[in-house]
C-alpha positions in Angstrom: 258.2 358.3 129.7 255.3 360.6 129.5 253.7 364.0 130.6 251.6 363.4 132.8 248.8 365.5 134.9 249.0 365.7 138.6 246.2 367.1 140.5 246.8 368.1 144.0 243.6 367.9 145.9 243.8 370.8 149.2 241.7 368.8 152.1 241.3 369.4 155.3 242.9 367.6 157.5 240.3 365.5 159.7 239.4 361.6 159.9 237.8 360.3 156.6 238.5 363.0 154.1 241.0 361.2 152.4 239.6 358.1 151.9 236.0 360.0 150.7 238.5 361.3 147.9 240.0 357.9 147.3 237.0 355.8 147.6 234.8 358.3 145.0 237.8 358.0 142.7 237.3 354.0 143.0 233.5 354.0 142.4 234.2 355.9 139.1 236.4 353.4 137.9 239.6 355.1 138.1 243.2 354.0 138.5 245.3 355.6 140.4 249.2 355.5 139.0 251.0 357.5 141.7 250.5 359.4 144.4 252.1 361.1 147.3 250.7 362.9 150.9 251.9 365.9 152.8 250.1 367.3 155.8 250.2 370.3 158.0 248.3 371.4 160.9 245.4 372.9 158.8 245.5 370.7 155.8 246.7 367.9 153.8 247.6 368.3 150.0 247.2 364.7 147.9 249.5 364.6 145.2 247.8 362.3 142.5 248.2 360.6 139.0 245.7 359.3 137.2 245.2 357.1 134.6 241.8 359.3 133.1 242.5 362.9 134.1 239.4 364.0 132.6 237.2 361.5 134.6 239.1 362.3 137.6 238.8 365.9 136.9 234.7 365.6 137.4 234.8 363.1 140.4 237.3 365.7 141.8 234.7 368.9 140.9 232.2 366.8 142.5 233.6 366.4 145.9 234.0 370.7 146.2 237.4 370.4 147.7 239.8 372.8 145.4 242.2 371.3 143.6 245.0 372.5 140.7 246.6 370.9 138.2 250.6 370.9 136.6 252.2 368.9 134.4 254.4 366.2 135.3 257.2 363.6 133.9 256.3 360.2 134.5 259.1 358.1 134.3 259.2 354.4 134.2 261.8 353.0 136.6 263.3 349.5 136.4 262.4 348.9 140.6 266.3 348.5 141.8 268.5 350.7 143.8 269.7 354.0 142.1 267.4 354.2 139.4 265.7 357.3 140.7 269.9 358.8 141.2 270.4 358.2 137.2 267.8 360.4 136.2 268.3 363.0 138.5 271.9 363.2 137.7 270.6 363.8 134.3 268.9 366.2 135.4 271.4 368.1 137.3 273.7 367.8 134.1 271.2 369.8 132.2 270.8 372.2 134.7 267.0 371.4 135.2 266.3 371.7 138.7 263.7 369.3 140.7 260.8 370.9 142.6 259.9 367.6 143.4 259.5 363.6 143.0 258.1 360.7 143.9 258.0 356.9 142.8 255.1 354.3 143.2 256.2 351.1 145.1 256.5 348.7 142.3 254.4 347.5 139.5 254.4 344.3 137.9 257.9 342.9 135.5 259.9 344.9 137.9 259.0 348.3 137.0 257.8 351.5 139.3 256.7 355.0 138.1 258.5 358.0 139.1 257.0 361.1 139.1 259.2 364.7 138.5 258.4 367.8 138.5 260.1 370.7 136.9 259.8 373.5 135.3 260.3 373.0 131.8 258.8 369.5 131.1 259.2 368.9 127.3 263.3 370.3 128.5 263.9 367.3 130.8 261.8 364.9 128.1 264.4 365.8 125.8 267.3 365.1 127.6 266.4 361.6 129.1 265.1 360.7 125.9 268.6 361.7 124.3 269.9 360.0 127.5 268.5 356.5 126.8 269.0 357.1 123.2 273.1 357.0 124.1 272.5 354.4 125.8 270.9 352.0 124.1 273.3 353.2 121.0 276.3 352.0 122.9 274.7 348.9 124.2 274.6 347.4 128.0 277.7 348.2 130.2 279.1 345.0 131.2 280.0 344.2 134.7 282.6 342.2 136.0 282.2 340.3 139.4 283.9 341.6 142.1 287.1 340.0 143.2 286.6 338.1 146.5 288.9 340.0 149.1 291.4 337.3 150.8 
């Protein structure tokens, strides 16, 4: 788990813009670690992670499209169902609330990267961190089979 920076690039929404963004990104080298798309009529707003924020931020100054940046939790996920639910019911028991999230498709060793953001960052660090600490205190549940129904 780390903070991580998100910048969200504002383009306008026509053929080609995203991939000039995407394909200037690639000729400097950068990795790209999550990202998300949302679109309206006038624009689109990419959602991004990088792995070299500064390098990203000059490629990104370069390209004169505005873009902002926040703070972000990236979490790494094992990639199975309900993995994502755990950490938001975290969440909820804290009382941290969600703006948004979103999760890469899967990564190598059966891993994927969710991305959270909330308002009080180091907060939510704190409390999956404590979390997982529990956890891995207590050791792995155990689960039985389930009985086959007859």
């Amino acid at each position: 788990m780390w903070i991580g920076t998100q910048f969200s690039v504002f383009m306008v929404n026509k053929p080609g813009v995203l991939a000039q963004v995407l394909t200037e990104i690639a000729k400097a080298k950068i990795n790209t670690l999550a990202l998300t798309v949302m679109d309206s009529a006038e624009h689109g707003v990419l959602r991004v992670v990088f792995d070299d924020p500064d390098k990203a931020r000059v490629v990104l100054s370069g390209l004169n499209m505005p873009f902002n940046e926040t703070e972000v939790l990236c979490i790494t996920l094992e990639n199975r169902s309900g993995a994502l639910a755990t950490v938001m019911e975290r969440l909820a028991k804290a009382h941290i609330n969600v703006c948004y999230a979103y999760c890469t498709a899967g990564a190598k060793g059966g891993k994927t990267t969710g991305v959270v953001k909330v308002a009080d960052v180091r907060k939510a660090m704190r409390i999956l961190d404590q979390a997982q600490r529990r956890i891995e205190k207590v050791g792995p549940a155990l689960r039985l089979p389930n009985a086959k129904k007859r």
